[in-house]
C-alpha positions as CSV (number, residue, x, y, z in Angstrom):
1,X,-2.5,-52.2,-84.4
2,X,-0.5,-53.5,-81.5
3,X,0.1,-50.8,-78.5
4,X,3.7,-49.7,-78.1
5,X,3.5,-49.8,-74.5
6,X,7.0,-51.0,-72.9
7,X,5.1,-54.3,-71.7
8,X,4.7,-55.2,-75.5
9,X,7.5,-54.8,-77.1
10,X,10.1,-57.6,-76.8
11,X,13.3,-57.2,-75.2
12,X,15.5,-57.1,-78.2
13,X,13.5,-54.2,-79.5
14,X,13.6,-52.4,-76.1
15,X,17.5,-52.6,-75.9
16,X,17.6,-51.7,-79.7
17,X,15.8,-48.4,-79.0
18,X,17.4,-47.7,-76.0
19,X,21.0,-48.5,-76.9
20,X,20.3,-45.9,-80.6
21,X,18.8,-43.0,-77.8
22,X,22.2,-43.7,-75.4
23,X,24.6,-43.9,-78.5
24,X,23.1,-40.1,-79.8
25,X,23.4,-39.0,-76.3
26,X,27.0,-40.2,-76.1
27,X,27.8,-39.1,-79.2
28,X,26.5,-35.0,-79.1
29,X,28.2,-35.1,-75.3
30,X,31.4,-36.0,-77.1
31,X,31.1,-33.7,-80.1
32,X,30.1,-30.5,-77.2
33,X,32.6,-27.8,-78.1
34,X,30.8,-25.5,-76.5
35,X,28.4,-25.6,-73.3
36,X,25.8,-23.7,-75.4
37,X,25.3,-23.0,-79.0
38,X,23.7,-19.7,-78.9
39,X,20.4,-20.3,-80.6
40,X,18.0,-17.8,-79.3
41,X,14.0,-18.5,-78.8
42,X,13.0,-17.1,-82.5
43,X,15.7,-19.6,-84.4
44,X,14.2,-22.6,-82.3
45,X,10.9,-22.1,-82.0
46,X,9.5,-22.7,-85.4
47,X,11.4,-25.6,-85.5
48,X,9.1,-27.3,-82.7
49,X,6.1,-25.2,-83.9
50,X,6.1,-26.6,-87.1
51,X,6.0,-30.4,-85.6
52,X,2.4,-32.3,-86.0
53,X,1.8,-34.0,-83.0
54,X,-0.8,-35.6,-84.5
55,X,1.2,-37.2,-87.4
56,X,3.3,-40.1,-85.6
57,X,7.2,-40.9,-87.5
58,X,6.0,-44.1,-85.9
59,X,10.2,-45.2,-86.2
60,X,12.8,-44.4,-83.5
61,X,15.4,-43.8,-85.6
62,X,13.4,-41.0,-87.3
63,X,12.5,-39.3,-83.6
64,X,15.9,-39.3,-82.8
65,X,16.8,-37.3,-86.0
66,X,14.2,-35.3,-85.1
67,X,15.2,-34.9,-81.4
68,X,18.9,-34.0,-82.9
69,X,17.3,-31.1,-84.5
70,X,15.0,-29.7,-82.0
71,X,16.6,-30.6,-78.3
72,X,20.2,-32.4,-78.7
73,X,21.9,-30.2,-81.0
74,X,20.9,-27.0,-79.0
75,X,20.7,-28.1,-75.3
76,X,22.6,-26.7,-72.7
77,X,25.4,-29.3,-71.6
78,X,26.1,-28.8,-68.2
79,X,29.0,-31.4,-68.2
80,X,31.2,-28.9,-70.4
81,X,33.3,-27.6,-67.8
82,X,32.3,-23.9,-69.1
83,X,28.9,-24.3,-67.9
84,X,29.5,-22.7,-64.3
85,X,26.1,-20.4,-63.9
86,X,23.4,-22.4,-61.9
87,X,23.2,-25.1,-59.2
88,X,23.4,-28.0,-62.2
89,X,25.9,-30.6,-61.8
90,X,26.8,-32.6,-64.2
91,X,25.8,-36.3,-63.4
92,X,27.4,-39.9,-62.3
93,X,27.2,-42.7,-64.4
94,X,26.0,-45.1,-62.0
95,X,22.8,-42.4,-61.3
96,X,22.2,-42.4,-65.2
97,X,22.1,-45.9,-64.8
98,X,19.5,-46.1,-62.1
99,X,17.2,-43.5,-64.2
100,X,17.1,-45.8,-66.9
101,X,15.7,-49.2,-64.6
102,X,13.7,-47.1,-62.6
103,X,11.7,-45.2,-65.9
104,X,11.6,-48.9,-67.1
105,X,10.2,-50.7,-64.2
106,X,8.1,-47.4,-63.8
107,X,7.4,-48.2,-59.9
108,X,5.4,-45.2,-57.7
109,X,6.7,-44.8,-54.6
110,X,3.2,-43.8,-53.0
111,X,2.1,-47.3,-51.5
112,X,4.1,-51.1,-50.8
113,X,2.2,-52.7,-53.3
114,X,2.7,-50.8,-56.1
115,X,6.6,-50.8,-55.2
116,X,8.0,-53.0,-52.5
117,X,11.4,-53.0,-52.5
118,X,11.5,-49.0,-54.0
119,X,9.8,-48.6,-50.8
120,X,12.3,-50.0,-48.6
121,X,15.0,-48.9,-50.2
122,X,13.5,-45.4,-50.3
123,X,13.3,-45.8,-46.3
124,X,17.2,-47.2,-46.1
125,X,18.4,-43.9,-48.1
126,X,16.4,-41.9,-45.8
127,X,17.9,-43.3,-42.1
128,X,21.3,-43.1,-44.2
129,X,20.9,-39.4,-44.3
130,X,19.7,-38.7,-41.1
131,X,22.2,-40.7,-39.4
132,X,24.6,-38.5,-41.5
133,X,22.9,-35.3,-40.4
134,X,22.4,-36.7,-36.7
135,X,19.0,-36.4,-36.1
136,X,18.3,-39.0,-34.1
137,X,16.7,-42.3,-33.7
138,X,13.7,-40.8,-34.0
139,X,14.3,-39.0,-37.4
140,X,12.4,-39.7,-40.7
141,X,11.7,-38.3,-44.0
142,X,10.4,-38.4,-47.9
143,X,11.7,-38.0,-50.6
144,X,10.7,-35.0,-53.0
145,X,10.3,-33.3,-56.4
146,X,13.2,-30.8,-55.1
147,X,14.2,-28.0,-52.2
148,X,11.0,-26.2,-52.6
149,X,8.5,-28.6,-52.3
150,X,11.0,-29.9,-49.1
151,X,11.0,-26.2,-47.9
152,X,7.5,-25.8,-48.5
153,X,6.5,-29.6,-46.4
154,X,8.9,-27.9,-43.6
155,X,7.2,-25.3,-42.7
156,X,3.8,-26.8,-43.1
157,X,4.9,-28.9,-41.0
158,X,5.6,-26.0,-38.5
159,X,3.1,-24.5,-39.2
160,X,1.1,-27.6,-37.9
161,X,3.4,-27.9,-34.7
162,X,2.5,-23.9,-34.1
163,X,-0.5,-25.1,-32.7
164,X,-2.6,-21.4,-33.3
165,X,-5.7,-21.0,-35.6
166,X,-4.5,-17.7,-35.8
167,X,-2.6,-17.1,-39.2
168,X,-2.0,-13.6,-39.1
169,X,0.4,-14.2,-36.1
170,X,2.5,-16.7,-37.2
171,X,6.1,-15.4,-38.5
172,X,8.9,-17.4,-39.8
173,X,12.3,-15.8,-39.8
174,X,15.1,-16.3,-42.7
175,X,17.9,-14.4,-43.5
176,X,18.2,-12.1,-46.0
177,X,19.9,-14.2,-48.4
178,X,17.7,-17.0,-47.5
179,X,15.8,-18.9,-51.1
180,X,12.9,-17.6,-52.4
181,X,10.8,-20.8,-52.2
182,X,10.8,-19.9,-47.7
183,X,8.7,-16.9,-49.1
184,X,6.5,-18.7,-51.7
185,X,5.5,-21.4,-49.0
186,X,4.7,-18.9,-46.5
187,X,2.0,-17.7,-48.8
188,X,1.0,-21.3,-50.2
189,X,0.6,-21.9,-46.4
190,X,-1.8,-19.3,-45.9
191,X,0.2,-16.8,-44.0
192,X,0.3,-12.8,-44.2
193,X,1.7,-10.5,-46.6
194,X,4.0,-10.0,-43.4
195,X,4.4,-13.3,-42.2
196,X,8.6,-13.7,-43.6
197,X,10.8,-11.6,-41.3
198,X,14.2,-11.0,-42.9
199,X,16.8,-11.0,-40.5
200,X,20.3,-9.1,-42.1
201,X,23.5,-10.9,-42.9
202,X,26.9,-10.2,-42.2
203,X,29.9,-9.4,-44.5
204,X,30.1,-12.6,-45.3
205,X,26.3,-13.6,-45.9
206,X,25.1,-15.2,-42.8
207,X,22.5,-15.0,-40.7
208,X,23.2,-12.2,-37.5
209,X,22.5,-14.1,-34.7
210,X,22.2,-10.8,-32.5
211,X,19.7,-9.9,-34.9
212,X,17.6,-13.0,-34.7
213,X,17.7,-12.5,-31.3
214,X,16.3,-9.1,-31.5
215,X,13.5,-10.1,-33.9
216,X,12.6,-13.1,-31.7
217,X,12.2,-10.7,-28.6
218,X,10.4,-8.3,-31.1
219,X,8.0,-11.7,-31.4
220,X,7.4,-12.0,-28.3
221,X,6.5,-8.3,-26.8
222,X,4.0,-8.2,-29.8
223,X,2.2,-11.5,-28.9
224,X,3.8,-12.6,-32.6
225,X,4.0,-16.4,-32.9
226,X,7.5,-17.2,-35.0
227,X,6.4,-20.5,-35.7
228,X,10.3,-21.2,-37.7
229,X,13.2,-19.8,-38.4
230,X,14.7,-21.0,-41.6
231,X,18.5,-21.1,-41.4
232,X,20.6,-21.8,-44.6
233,X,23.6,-24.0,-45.2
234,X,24.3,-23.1,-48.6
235,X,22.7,-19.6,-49.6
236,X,22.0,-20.0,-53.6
237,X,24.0,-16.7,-54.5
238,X,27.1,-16.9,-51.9
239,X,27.1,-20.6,-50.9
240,X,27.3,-19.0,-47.4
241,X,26.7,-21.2,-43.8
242,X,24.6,-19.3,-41.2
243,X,25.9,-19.8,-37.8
244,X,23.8,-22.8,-37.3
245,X,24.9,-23.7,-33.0
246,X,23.8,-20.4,-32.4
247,X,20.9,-20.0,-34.3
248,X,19.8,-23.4,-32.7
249,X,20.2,-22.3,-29.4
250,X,18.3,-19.3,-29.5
251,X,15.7,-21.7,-31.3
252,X,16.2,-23.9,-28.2
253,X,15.7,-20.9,-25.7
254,X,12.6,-19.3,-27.5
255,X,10.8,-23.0,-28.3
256,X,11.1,-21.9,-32.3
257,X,11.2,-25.3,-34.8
258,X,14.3,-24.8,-36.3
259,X,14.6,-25.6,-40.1
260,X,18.0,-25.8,-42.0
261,X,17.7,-25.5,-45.5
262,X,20.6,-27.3,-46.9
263,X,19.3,-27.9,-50.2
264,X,23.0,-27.2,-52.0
265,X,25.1,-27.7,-48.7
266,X,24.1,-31.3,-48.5
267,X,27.3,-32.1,-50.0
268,X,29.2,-31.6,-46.8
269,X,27.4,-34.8,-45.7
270,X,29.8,-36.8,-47.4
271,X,33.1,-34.3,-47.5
272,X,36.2,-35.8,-46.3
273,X,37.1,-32.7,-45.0
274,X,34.0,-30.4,-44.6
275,X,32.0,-31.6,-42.8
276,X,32.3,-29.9,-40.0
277,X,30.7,-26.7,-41.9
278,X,27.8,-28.5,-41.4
279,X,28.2,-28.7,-37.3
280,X,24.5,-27.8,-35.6
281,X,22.4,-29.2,-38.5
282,X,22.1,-31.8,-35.7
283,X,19.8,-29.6,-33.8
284,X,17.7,-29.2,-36.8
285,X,13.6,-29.9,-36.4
286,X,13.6,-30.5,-40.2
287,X,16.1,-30.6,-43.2
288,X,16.0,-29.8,-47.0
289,X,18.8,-32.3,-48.9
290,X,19.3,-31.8,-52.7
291,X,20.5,-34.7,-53.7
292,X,20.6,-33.5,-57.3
293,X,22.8,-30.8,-56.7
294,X,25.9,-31.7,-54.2
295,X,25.7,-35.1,-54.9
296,X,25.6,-35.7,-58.3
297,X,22.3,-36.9,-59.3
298,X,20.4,-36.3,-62.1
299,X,16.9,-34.3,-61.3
300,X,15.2,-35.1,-59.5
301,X,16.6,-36.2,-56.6
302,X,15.8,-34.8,-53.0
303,X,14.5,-35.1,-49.8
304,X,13.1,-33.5,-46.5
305,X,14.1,-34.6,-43.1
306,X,12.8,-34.3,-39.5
307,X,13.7,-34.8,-36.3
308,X,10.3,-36.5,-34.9
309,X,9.1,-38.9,-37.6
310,X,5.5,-38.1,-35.9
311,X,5.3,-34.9,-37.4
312,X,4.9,-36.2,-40.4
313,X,1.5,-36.8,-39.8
314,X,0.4,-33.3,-40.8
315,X,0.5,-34.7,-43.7
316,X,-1.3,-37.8,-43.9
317,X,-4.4,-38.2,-45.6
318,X,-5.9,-41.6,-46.0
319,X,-8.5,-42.7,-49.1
320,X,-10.0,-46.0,-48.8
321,X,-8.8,-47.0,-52.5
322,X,-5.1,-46.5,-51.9
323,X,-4.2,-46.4,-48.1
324,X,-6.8,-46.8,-46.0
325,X,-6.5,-46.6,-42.1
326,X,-6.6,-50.0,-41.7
327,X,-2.7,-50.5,-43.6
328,X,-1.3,-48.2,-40.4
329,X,-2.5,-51.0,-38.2
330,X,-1.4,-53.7,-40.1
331,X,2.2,-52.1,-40.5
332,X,2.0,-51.7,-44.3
333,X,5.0,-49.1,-45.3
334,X,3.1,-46.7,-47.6
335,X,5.1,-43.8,-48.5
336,X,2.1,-41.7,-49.4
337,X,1.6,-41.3,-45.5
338,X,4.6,-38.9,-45.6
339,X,4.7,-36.6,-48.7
340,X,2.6,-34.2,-50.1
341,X,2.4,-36.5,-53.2
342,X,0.8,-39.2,-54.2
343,X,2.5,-40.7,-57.6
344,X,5.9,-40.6,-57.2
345,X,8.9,-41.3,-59.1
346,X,11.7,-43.9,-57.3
347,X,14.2,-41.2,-57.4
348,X,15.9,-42.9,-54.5
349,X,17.2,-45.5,-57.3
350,X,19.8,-42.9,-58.6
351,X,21.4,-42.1,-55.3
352,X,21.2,-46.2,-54.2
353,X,23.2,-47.0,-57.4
354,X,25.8,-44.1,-57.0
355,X,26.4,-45.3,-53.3
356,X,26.4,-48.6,-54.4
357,X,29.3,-47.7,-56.9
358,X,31.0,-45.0,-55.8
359,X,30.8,-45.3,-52.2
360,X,30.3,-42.0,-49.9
361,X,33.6,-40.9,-49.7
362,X,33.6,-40.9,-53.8
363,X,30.8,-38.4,-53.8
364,X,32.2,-36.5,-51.2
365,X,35.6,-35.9,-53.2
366,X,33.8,-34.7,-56.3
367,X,32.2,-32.2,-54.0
368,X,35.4,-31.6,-52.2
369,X,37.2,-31.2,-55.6
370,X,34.7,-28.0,-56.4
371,X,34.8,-26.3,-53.2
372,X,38.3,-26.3,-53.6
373,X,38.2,-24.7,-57.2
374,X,35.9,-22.4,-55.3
375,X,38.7,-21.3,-53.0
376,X,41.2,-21.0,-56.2
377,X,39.1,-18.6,-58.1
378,X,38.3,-16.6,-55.5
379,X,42.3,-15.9,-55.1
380,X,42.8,-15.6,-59.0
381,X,39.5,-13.0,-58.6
382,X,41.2,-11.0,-55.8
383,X,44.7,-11.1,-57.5
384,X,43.0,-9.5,-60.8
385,X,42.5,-5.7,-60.9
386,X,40.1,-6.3,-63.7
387,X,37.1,-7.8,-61.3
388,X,35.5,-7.3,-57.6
389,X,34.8,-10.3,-56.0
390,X,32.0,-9.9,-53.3
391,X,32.5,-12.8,-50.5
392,X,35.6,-15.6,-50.1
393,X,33.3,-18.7,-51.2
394,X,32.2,-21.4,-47.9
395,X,31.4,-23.8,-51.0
396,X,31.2,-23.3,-54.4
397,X,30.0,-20.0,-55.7
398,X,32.0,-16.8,-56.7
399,X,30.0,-13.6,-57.0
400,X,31.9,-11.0,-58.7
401,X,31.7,-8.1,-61.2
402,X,34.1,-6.6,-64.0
403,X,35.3,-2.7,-62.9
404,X,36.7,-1.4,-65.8
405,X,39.5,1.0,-65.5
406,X,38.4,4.9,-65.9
407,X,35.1,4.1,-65.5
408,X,32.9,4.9,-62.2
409,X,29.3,5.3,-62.8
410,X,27.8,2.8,-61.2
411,X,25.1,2.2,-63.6
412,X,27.6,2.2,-66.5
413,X,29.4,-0.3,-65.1
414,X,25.8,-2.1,-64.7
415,X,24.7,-2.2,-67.9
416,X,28.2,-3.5,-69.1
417,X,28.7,-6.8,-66.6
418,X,24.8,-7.9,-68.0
419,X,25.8,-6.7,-71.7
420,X,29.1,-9.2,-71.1
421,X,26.8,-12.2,-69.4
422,X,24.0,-11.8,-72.7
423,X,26.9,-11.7,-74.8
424,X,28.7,-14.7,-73.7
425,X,25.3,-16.5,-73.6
426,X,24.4,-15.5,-77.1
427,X,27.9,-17.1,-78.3
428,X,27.8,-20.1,-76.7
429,X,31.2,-19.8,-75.7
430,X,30.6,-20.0,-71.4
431,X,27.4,-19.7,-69.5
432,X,27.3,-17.9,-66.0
433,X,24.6,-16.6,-63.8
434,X,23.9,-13.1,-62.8
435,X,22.8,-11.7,-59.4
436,X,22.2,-8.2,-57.5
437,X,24.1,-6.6,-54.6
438,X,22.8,-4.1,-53.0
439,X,21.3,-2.8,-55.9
440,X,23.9,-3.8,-58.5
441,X,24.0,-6.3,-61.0
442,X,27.3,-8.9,-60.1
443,X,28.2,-11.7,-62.2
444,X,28.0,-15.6,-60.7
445,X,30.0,-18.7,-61.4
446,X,28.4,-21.9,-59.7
447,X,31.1,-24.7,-59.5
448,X,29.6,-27.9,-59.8
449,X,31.6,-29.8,-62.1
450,X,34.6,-31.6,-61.2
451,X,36.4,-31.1,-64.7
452,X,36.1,-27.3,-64.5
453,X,39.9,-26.0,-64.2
454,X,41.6,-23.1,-63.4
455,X,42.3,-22.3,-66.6
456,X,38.9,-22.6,-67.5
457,X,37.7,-19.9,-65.2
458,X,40.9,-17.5,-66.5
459,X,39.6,-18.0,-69.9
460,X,35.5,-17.2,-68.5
461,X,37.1,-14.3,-67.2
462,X,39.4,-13.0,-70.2
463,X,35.9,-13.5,-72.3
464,X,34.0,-10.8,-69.9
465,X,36.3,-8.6,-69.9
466,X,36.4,-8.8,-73.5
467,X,33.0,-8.2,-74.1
468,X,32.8,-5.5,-71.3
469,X,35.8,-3.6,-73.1
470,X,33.5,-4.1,-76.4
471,X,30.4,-2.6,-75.0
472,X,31.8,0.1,-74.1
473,X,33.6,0.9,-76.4
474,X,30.4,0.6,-78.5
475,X,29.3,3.0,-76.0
476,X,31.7,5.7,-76.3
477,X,30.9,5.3,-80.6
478,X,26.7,5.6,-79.8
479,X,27.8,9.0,-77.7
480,X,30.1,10.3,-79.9
């Protein structure tokens, strides 16, 4: 029996197959009513359970009926423009094209000869982002699986540049409202239980500077070594902007490598009018870029930055059988020299088409176009006495909660913002995100797609305060 390994199967059969998987693709995206259909864990499970692996359909057309039933019919759409609860955007056509050649060709971006021009064009995509950050002419990068893996090479990284055998006095200082990944690579990395300072934000979710300062001088009198401070362009909850000339000036002033974790905020890269949000990333010893959020691109699609393309040698590791020392010498671009991988997909492919398409200033709109909405909802949220609305949005996020009227216990009104985000889940109808302030559950809309309309937060919004109205009234029956 013949292997059905891509090299094998002729041409005709491979745009056969792949032109049936696009067309059922195509087909359930236009038929999405709904971002979601509701079908909880127990209803889909024993659908896949009940699948033998081991018993091939050994016909495509088959494992796409099947694939209807157990992943298309039930997936969550992100391009339904009532999707608006995580950092998923819905994706360009031209980086859906570029997935498709670059899972074909299958290259691995870890050496030159098992990729050539992925390599190079890998490298142009790079210098193209740092010269939109302004880095330098020094500046270099990789590109990675996503913002915690680029967080986490970051502060390795700095953690290298420390220059201190001693662990337990290394510190890196983030604000509050900073990602979780800066405290999951801090204890990847080796460091203390005590080793992430969190330095408080202000009303509007950025970094105090006079407290940074504080905490740096707190550093210092205890013999402390902040090897980083992580500032955030783009907090994952607010979409907030930390101060980031001042923070790199007291970085300057205390000799503290300076990381700016702009993971969602990479978008202002290419905004037409925003970019100046972004002013001080310049200063930056490293950078996280999300590419797969802000700019369109289908996961994954990322990247870390730095300043001083010799500090990526912390993490270079040569084996004889894939790129041995000898390849430095004889200028060989291997990849592998820079990333904490070694296979890797050409996910720089996607971003090369969409550029190559759409242009900059086309990416930058789209992103421009939700930032905007941002702005709109957060008046229509402040104009309704129905909600609270914690923070006027820097980007794209609106963190809010439903206050019904007469009610004023603040776990009441708790347990009736999540009963309203389950319930909407559970119908299918919208899908948000949820959050905590100080202590209290808030609801989240995350505006990444560029069809999303006004109107089609009113309606989100009508819809939780439906089902908040409902649960309590359910309430007041259950105590009655």
């Amino acid at each position: 029996m013949r292997s059905h390994l891509l090299n094998d199967l002729t041409a005709e059969q491979y745009c056969r197959s792949v032109k049936e998987g696009v067309e059922r693709v195509a087909a359930r995206i236009a038929a999405t009513d709904r971002p979601f259909t509701g079908i909880t864990v127990d209803e889909l499970a024993p659908r896949i359970d009940r699948i033998d692996l081991d018993r091939p359909l050994g016909d495509t057309t088959a494992a796409l009926d099947e694939l209807e039933e157990v992943y298309l019919r039930d997936a969550v759409y992100f391009h339904h423009p009532r999707y608006v609860a995580h950092l998923n955007c819905p994706v360009v056509i031209p980086a859906v094209l570029g997935e498709a050649v670059l899972s074909a060709v299958n290259s691995s971006l870890d050496t030159w000869d098992q990729s050539a021009g992925g390599t190079l064009i890998e490298r142009k995509l790079i210098d193209w982002t740092t010269a939109r950050t302004g880095l330098g002419p020094a500046a270099d990068g990789v590109f990675t699986s996503g913002g915690t893996q680029s967080n986490l090479q970051a502060l390795l990284l700095a953690r290298e540049e420390a220059k201190t055998d001693d662990l337990a006095r290394l510190r890196i200082l983030t604000s509050e409202a900073s990602h979780f990944s800066v405290r999951k690579a801090a204890k990847l990395l080796g460091l203390g239980p005590d080793a992430v300072i969190s330095v408080p934000v202000d009303p509007d979710k950025r970094m105090r500077t006079v407290c940074l300062a504080r905490e740096l001088e707190r550093c210092r009198r205890d013999a402390l070594v902040p090897m980083a401070v992580v500032a955030t362009a783009g907090t994952t909850d607010f979409g907030s902007i930390d101060p980031l000339p001042e923070i790199a000036e007291l970085c300057a002033q205390h000799g503290v490598w300076l990381h700016v974790d702009a993971a969602y905020g990479c978008g202002l890269l290419v905004s037409p009018t925003r970019r100046h949000l972004l002013d001080g990333i310049e200063h930056a010893d490293s950078v996280t870029v999300d590419y797969h959020k802000s700019f369109f691109q289908p996961v994954s699609s990322s990247a870390v930055l730095v300043r001083d393309a010799s500090t990526l040698r912390h993490a270079t590791y040569h084996a004889d059988y894939l790129n041995p020392r000898r390849a430095v010498l004889e200028r060989i671009p291997n990849q592998v020299d820079k990333s904490l991988q070694t296979t890797r997909r050409f996910d720089a492919l996607k971003l090369w088409m969409t550029l190559r398409v759409m242009g900059a200033d086309g990416i930058g709109r789209l992103f421009d176009e939700v930032c905007d909405l941002a702005a709109e909802g957060f008046r229509m949220l402040a104009a309704d006495p129905r909600f609270e609305v914690v923070v006027e949005p820097a980007l794209s996020t609106l963190v809010f909660r439903c206050i019904p009227a007469g009610v004023t216990d603040p776990a009441e009104i708790d347990r009736a913002n999540l009963h309203a985000r389950k319930a909407l889940f559970a119908s299918g109808d919208a899908v948000i995100a949820g959050t905590t302030v100080d202590d209290r559950h808030y609801l989240k809309f995350t505006l990444l797609n560029p069809e999303t309309t006004l109107d089609d937060l009113a309606v989100v919004l009508d819809l939780i305060a439906d089902h908040v109205e409902q649960y309590l009234g359910e309430s007041l029956d259950r105590a009655s």
